[in-house]
C-alpha positions in Angstrom: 7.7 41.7 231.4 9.8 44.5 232.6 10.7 44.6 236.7 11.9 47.5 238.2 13.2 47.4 241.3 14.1 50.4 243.9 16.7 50.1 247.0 17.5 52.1 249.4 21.1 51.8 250.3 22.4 52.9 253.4 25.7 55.2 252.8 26.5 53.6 249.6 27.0 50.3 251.4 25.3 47.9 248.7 25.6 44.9 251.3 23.0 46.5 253.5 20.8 47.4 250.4 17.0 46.9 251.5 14.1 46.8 248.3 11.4 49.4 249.1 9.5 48.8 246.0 8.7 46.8 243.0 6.8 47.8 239.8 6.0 45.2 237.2 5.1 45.8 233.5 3.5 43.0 231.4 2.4 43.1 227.8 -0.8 41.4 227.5 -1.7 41.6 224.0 1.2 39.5 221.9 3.6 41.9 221.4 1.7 43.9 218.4 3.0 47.0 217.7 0.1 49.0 219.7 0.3 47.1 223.2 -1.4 47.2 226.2 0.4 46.5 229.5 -0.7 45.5 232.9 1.3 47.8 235.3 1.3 46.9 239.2 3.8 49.0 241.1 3.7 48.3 245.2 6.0 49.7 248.1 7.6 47.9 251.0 6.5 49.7 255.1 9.3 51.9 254.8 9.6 54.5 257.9 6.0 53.2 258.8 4.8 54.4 255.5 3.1 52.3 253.1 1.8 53.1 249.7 -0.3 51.2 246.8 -0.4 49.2 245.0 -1.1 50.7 242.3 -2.5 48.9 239.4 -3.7 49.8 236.1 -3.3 49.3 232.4 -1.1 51.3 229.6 -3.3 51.0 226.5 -1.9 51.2 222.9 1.3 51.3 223.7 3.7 52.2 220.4 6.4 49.3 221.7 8.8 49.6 219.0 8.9 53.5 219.1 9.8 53.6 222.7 12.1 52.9 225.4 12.3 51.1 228.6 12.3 54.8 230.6 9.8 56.0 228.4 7.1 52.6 229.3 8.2 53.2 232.9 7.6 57.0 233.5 4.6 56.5 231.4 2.8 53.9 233.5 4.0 55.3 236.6 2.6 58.7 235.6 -1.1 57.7 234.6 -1.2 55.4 237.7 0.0 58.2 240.0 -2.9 60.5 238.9 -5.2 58.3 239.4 -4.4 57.8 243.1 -4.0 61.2 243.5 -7.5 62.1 241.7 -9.2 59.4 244.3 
């Protein structure tokens, strides 16, 4: 499973780092060389804003041909259309 986590840190100051949001990638078809992932990405109230989650799945994913980026922008960008489309 990959974890991404974004913080927002206030003038570089790491010790006051706050998480505003999580996404989670899970591969949930034994690692074959065509995967599909389960992809849940969620965002803390941040400035009284709160969006998702957002859930979905990456299908046929070419795992071994690909990066970490690559999975991320990927699953973040089918996800994102959806919501928008709604």
């Amino acid at each position: 499973m990959l974890q991404v986590t974004i913080e927002l840190i206030p003038d570089g100051r790491k010790e006051m780092a706050t998480v505003i949001g999580r996404g989670y990638i899970a591969n949930v078809s034994n690692l074959a060389d065509l995967s599909d992932y389960a992809c849940k990405f969620e965002e803390n109230p941040w400035q009284g804003r709160v969006y998702g989650p957002y859930l979905g799945t990456l299908v046929n994913w070419p795992r071994n041909e690909r990066g970490a980026w690559e999975i991320v922008h990927e699953a973040l960008s089918q996800l994102l259309s959806v919501k928008s489309q709604s």
